[in-house]
DRENMARNU-912665 format. One record per atom (N, C-alpha, C): residue number from 1; residue in three letters; atom name; x, y negated, z. Coordinates in pm, 1 decimal, padded with zeros to 6 digits, m for minus. Layout:
% residues N
{node NUM, "ALA", "CA", {X, Y, Z}}
...
END
This chain:
% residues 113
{node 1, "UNK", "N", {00085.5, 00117.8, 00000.0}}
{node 1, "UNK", "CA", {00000.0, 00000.0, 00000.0}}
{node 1, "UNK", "C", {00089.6, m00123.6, 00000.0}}
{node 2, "UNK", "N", {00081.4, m00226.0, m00098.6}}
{node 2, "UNK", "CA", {00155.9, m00324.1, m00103.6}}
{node 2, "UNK", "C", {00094.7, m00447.7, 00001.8}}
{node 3, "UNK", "N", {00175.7, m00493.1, 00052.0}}
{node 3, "UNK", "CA", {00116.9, m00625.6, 00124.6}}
{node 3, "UNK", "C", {00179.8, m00774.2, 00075.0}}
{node 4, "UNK", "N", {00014.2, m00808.1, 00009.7}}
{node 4, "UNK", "CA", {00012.1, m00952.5, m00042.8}}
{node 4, "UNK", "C", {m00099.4, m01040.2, 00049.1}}
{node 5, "UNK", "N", {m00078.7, m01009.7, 00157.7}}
{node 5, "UNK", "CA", {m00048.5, m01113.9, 00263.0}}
{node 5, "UNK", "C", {00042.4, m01199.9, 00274.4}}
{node 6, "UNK", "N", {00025.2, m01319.3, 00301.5}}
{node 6, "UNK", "CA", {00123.6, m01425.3, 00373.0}}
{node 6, "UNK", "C", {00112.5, m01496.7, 00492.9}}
{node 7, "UNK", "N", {00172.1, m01565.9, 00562.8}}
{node 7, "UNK", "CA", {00173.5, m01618.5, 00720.1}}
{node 7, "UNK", "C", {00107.5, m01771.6, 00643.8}}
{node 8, "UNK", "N", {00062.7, m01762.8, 00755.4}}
{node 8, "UNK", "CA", {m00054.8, m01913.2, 00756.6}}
{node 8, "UNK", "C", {00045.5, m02038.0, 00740.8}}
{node 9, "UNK", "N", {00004.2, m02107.6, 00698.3}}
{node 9, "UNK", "CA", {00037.5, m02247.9, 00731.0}}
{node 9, "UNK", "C", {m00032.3, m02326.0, 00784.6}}
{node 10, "UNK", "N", {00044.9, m02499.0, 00778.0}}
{node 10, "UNK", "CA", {m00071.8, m02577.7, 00880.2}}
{node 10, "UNK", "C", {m00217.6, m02637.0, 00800.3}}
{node 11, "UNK", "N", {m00123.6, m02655.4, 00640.2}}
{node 11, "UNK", "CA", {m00257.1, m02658.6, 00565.6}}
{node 11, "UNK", "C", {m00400.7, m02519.9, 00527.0}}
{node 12, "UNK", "N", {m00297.5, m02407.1, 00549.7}}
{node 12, "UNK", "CA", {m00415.3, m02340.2, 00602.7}}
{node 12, "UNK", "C", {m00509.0, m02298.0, 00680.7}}
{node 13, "UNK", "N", {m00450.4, m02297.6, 00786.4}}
{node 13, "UNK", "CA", {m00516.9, m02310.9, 00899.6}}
{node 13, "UNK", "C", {m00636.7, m02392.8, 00892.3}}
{node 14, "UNK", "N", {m00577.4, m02527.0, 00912.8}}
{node 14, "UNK", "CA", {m00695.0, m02653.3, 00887.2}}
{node 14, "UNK", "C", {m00808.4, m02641.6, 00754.5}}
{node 15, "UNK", "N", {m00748.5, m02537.6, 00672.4}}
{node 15, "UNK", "CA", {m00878.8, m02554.0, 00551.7}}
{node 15, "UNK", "C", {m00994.1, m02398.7, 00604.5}}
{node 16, "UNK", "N", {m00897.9, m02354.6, 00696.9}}
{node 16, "UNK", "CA", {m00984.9, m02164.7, 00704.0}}
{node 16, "UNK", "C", {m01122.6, m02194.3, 00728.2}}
{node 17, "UNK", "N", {m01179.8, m02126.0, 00767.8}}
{node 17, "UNK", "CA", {m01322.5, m02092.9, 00816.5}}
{node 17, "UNK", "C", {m01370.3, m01989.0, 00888.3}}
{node 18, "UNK", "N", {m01397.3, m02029.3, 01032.8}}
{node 18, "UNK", "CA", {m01358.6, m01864.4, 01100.8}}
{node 18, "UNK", "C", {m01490.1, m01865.9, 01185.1}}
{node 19, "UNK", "N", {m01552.6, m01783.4, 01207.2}}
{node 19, "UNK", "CA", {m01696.2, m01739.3, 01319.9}}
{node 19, "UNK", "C", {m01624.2, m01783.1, 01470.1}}
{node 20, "UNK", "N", {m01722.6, m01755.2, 01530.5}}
{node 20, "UNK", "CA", {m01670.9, m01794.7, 01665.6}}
{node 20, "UNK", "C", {m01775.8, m01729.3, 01727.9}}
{node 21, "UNK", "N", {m01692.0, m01665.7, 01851.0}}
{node 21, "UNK", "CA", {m01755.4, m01552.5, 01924.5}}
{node 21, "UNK", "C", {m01725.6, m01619.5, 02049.2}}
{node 22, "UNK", "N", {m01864.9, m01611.1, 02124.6}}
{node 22, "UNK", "CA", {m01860.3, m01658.3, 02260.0}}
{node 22, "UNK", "C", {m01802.1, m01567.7, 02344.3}}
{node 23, "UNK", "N", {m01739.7, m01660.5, 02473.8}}
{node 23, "UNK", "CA", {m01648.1, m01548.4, 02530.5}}
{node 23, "UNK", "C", {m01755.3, m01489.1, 02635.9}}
{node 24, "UNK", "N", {m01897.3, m01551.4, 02658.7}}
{node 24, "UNK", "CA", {m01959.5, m01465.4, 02767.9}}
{node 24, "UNK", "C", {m02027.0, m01351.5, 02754.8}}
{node 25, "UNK", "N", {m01975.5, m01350.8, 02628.2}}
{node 25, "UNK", "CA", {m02001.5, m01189.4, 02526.3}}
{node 25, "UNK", "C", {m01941.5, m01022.3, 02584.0}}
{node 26, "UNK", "N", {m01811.3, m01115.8, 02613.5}}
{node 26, "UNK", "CA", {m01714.3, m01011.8, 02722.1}}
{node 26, "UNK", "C", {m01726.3, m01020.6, 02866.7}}
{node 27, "UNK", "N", {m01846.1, m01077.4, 02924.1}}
{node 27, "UNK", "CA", {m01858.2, m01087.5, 03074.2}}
{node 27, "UNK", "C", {m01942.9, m01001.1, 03110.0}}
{node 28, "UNK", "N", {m01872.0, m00971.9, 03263.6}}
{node 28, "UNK", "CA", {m02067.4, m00902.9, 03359.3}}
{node 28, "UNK", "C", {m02083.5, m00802.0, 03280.9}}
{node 29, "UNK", "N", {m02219.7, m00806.7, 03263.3}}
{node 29, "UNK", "CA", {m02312.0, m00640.7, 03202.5}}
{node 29, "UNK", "C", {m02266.6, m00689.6, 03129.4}}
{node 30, "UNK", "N", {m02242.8, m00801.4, 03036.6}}
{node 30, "UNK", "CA", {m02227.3, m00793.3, 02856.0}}
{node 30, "UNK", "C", {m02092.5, m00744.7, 02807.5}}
{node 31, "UNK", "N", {m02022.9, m00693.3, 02939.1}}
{node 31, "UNK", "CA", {m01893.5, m00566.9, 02852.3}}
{node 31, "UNK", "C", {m01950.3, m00466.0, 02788.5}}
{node 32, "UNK", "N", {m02057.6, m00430.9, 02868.4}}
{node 32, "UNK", "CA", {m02138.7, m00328.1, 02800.8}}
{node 32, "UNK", "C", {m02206.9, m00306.7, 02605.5}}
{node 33, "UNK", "N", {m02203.6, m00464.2, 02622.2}}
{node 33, "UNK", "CA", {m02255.1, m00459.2, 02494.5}}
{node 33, "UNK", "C", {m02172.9, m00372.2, 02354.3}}
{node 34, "UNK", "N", {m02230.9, m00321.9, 02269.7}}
{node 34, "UNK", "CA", {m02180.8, m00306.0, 02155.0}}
{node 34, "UNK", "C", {m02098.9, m00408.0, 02079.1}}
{node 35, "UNK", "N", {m01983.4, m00397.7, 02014.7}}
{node 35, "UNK", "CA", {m01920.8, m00475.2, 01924.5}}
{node 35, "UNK", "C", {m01988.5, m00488.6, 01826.4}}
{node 36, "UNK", "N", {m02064.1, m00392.0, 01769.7}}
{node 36, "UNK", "CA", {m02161.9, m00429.5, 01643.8}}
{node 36, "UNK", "C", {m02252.5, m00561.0, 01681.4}}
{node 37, "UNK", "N", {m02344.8, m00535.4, 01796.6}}
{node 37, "UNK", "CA", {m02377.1, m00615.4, 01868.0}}
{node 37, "UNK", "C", {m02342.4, m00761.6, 01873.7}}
{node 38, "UNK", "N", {m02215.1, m00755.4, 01962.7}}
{node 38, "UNK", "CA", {m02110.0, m00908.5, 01993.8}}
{node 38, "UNK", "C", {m02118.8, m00970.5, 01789.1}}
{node 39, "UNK", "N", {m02083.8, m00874.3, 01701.2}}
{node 39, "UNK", "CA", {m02080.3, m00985.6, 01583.4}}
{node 39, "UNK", "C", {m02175.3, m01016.8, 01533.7}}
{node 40, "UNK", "N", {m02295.4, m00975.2, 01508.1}}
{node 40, "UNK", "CA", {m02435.5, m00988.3, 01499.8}}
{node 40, "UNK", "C", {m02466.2, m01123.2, 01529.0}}
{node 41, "UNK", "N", {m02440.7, m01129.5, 01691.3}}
{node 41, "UNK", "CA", {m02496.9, m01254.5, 01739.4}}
{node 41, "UNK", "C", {m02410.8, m01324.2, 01703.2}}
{node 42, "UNK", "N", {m02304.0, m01360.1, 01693.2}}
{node 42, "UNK", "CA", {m02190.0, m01415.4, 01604.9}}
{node 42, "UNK", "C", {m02223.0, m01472.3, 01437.9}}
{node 43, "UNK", "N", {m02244.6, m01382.4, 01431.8}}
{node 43, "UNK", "CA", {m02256.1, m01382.3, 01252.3}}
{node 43, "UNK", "C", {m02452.2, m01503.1, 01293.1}}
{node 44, "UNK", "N", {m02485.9, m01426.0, 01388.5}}
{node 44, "UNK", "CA", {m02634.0, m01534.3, 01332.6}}
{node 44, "UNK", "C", {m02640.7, m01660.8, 01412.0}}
{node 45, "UNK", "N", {m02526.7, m01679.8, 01485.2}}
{node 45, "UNK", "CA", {m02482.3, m01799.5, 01602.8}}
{node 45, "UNK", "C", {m02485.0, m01869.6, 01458.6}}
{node 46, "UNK", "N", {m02382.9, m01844.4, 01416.2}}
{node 46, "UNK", "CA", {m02322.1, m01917.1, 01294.2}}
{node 46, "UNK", "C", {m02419.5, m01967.8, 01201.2}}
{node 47, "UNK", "N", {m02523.8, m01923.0, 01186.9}}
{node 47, "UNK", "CA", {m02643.9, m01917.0, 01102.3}}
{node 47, "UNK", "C", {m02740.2, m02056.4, 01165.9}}
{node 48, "UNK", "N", {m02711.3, m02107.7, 01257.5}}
{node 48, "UNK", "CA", {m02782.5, m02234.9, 01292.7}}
{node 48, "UNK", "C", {m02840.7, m02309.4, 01243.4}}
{node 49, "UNK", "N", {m02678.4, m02389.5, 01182.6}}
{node 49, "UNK", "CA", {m02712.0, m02507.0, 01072.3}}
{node 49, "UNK", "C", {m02751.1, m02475.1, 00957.0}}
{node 50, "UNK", "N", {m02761.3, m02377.1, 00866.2}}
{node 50, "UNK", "CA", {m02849.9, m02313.9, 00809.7}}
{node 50, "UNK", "C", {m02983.7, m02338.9, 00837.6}}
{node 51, "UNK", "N", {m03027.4, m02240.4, 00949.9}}
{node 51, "UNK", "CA", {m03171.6, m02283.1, 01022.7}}
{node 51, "UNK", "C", {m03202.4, m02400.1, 00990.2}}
{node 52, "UNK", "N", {m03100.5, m02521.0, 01036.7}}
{node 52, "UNK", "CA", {m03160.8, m02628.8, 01062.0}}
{node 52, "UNK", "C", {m03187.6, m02681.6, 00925.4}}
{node 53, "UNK", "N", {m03080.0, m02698.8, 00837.1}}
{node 53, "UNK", "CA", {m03112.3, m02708.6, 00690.5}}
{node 53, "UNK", "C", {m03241.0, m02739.8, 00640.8}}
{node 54, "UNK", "N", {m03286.7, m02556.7, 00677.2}}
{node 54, "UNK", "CA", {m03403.7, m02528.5, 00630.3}}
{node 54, "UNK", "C", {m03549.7, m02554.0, 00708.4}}
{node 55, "UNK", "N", {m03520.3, m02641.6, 00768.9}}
{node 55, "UNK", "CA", {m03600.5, m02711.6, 00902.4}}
{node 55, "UNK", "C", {m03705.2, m02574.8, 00931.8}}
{node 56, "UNK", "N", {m03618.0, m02482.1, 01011.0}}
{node 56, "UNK", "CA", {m03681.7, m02321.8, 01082.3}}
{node 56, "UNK", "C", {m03633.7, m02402.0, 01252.4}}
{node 57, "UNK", "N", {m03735.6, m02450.5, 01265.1}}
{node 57, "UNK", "CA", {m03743.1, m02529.1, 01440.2}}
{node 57, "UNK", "C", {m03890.3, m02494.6, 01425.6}}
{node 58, "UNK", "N", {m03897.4, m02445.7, 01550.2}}
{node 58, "UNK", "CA", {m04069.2, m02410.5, 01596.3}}
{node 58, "UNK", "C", {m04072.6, m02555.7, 01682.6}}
{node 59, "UNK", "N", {m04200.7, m02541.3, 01711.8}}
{node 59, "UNK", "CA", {m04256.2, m02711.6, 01750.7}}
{node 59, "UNK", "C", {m04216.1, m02713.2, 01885.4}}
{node 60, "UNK", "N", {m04181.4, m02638.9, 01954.6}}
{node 60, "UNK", "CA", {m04098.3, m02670.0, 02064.4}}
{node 60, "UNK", "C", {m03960.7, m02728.0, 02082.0}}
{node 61, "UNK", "N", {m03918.2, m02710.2, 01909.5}}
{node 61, "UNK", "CA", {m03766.3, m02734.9, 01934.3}}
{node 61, "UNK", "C", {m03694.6, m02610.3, 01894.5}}
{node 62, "UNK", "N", {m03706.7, m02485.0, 01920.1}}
{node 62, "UNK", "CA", {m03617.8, m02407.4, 01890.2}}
{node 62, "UNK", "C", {m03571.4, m02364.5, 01737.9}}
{node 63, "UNK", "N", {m03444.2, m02340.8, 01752.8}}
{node 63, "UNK", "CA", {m03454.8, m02267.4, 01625.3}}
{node 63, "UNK", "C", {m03414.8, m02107.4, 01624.1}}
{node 64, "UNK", "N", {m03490.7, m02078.8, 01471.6}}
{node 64, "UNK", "CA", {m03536.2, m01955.3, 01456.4}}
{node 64, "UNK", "C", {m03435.8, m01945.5, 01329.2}}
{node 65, "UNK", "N", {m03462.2, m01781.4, 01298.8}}
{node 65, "UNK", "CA", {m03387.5, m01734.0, 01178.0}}
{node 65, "UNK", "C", {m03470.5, m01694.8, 01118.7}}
{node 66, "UNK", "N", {m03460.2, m01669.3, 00978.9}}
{node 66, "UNK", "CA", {m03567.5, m01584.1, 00881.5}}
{node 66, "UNK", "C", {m03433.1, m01512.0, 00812.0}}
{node 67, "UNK", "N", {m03434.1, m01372.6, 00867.4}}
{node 67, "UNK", "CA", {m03331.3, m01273.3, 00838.6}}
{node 67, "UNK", "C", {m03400.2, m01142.6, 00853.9}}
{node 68, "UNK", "N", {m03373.5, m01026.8, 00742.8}}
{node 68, "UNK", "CA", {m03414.4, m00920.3, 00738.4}}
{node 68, "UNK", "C", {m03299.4, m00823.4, 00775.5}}
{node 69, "UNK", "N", {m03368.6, m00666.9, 00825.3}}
{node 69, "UNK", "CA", {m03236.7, m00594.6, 00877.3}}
{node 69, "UNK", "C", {m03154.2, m00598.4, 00737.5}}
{node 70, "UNK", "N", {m03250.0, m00583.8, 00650.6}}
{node 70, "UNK", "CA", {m03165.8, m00549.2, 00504.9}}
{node 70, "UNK", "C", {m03038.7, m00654.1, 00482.9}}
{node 71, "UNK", "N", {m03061.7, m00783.6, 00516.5}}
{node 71, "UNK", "CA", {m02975.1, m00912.2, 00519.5}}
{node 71, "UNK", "C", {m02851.8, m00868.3, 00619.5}}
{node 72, "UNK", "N", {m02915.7, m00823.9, 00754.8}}
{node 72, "UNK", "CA", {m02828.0, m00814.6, 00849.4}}
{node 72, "UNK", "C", {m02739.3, m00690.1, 00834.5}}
{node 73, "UNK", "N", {m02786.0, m00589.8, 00750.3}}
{node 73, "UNK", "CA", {m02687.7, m00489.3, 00679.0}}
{node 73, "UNK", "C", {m02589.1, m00480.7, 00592.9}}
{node 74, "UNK", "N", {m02605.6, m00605.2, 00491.2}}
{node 74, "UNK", "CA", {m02488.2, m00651.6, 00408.6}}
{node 74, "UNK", "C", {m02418.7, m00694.9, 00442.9}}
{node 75, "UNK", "N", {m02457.2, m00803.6, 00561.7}}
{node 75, "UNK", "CA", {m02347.6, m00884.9, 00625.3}}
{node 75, "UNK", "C", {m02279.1, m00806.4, 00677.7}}
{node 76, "UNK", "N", {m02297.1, m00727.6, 00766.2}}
{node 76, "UNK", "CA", {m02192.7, m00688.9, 00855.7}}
{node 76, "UNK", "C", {m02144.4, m00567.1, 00752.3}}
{node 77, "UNK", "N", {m02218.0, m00504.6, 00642.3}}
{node 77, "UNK", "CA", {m02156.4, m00393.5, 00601.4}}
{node 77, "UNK", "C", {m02160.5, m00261.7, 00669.2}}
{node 78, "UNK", "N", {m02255.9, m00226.9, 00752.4}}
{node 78, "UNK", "CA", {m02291.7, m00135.9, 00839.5}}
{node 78, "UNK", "C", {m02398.4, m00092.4, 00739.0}}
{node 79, "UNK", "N", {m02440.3, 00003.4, 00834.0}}
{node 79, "UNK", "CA", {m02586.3, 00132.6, 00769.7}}
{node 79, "UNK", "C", {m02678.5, 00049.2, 00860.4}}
{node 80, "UNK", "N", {m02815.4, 00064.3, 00798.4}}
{node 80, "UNK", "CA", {m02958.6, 00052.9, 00878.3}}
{node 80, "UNK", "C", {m02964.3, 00118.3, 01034.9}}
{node 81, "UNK", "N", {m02941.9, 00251.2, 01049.1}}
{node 81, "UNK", "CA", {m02935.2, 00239.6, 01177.6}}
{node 81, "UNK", "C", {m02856.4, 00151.8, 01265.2}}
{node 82, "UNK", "N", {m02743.9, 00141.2, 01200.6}}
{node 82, "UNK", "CA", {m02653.1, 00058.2, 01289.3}}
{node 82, "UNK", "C", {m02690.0, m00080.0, 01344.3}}
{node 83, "UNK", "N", {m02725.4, m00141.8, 01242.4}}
{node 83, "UNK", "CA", {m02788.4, m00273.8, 01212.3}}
{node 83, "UNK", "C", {m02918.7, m00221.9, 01336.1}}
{node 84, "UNK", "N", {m03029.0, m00153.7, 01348.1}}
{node 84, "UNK", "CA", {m03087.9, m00164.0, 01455.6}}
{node 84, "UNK", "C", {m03046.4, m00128.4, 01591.0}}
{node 85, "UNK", "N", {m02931.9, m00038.3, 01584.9}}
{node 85, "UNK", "CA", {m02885.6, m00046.6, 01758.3}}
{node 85, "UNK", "C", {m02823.9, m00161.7, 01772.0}}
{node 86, "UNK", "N", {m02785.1, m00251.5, 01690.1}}
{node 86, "UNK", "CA", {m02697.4, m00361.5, 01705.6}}
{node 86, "UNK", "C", {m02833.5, m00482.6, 01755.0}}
{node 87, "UNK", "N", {m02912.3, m00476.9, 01718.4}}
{node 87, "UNK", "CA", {m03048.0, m00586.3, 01729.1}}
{node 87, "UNK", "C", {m03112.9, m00527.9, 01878.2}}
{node 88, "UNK", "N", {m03160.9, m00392.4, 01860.2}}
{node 88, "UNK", "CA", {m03199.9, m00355.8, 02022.7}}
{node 88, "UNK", "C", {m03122.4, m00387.1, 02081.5}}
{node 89, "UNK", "N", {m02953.4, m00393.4, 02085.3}}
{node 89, "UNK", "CA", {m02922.9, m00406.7, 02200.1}}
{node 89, "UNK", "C", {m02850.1, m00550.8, 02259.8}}
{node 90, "UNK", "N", {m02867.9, m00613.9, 02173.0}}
{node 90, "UNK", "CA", {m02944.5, m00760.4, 02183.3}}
{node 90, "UNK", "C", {m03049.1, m00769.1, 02257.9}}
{node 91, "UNK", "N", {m03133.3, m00723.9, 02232.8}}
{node 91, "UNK", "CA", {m03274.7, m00736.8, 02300.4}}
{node 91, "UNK", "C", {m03230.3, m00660.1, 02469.8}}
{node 92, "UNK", "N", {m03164.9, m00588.6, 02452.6}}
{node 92, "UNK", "CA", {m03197.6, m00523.6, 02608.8}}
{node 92, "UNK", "C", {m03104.5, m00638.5, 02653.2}}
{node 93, "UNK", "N", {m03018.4, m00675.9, 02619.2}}
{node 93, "UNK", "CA", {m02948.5, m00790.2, 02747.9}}
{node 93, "UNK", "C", {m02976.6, m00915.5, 02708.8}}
{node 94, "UNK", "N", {m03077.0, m00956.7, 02653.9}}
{node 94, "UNK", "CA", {m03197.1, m01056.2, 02657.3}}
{node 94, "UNK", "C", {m03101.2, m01166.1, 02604.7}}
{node 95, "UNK", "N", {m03039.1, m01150.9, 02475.4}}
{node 95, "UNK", "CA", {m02950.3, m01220.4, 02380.1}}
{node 95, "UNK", "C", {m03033.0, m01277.4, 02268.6}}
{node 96, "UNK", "N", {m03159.3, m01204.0, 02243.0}}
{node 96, "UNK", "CA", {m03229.8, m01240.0, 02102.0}}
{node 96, "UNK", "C", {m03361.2, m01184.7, 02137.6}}
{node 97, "UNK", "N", {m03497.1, m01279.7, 02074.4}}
{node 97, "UNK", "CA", {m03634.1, m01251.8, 02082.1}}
{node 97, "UNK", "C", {m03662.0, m01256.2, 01940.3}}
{node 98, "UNK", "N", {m03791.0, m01185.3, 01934.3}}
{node 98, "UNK", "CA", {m03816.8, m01160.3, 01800.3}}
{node 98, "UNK", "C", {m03995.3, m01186.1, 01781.4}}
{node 99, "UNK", "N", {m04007.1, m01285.1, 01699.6}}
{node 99, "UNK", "CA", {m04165.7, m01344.6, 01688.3}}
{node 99, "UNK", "C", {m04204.7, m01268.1, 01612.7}}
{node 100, "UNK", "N", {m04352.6, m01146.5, 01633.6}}
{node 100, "UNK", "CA", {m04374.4, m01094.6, 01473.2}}
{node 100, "UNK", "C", {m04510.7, m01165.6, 01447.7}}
{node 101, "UNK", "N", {m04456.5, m01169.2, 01311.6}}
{node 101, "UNK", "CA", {m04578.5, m01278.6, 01225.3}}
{node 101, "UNK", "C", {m04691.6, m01212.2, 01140.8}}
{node 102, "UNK", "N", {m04650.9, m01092.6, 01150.8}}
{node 102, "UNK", "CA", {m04765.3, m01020.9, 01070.4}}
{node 102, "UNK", "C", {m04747.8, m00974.1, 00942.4}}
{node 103, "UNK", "N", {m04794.7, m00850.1, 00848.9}}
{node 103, "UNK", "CA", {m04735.2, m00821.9, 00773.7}}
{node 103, "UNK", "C", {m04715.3, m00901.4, 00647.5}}
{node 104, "UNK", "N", {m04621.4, m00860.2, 00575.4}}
{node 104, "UNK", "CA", {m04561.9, m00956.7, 00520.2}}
{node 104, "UNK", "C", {m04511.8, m01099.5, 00519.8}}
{node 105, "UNK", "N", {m04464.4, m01156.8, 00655.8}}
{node 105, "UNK", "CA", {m04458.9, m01253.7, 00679.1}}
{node 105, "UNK", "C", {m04290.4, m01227.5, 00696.6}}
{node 106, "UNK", "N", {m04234.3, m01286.5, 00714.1}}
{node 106, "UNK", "CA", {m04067.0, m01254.5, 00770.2}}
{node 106, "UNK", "C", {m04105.6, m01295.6, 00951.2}}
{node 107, "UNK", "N", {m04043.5, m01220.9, 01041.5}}
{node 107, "UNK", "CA", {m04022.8, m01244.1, 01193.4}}
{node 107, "UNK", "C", {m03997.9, m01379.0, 01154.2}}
{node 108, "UNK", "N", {m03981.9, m01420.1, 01290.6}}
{node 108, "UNK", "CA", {m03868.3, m01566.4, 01366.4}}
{node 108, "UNK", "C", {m03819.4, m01473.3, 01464.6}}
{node 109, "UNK", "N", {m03678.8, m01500.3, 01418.9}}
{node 109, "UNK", "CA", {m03581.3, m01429.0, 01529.3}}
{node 109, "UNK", "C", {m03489.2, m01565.9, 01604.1}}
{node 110, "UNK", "N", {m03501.8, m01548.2, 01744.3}}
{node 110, "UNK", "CA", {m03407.6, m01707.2, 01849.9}}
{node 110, "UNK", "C", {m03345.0, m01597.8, 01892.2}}
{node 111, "UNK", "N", {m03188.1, m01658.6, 01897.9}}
{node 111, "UNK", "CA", {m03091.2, m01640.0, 02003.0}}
{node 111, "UNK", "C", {m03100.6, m01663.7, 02149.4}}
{node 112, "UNK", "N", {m03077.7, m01632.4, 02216.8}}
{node 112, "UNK", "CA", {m03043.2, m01631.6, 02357.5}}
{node 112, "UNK", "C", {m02927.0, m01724.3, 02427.3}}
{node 113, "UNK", "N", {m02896.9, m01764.5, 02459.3}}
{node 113, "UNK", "CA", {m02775.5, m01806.8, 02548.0}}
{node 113, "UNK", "C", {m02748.4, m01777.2, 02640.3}}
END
């Protein structure tokens, strides 16, 4: 395997684009969590300003996602099951709620903090 990698510079650095994973991801019960999990909420943290973009704020203020598992399967590049133990277990440590809208409607999915 050839490596055409190179070491960063300062102009790269400053142009990259990198996710950002909260560190209370690794605290308390949330060691427990799945890594599939930890990037999930990562990958849809990131997904905000997006949201907001697309003015997905419920009238309270929050914002929501309009994301399918199918969406959330490409991204990460995982299988369908995976993609749902990664969302349940979100839900069990009360990281993400999920609005259902009825069929054919897409959910509203909110993050947690």
């Amino acid at each position: 395997m050839s490596n055409n990698r190179t070491r960063y510079t300062i102009n790269d650095v400053q142009k990259s684009r990198f996710y950002q994973m909260p560190k209370f991801l690794f605290e308390g019960e949330l060691r427990n969590l799945s890594n599939d999990a930890r990037v999930l909420y990562s990958l849809l943290k990131d997904r905000h300003e997006l949201s907001i973009s697309n003015g997905w704020v419920d009238s309270n203020g929050h914002i929501y996602f309009v994301y399918t598992r199918d969406d959330m399967q490409d991204m990460l590049g995982v299988s369908k099951p995976t993609v749902i133990k990664a969302v349940n277990d979100l839900k069990k440590y009360n990281l993400i709620e999920e609005d259902r809208l009825g069929q054919g409607r897409p959910n509203h999915i909110y993050l947690l903090s």
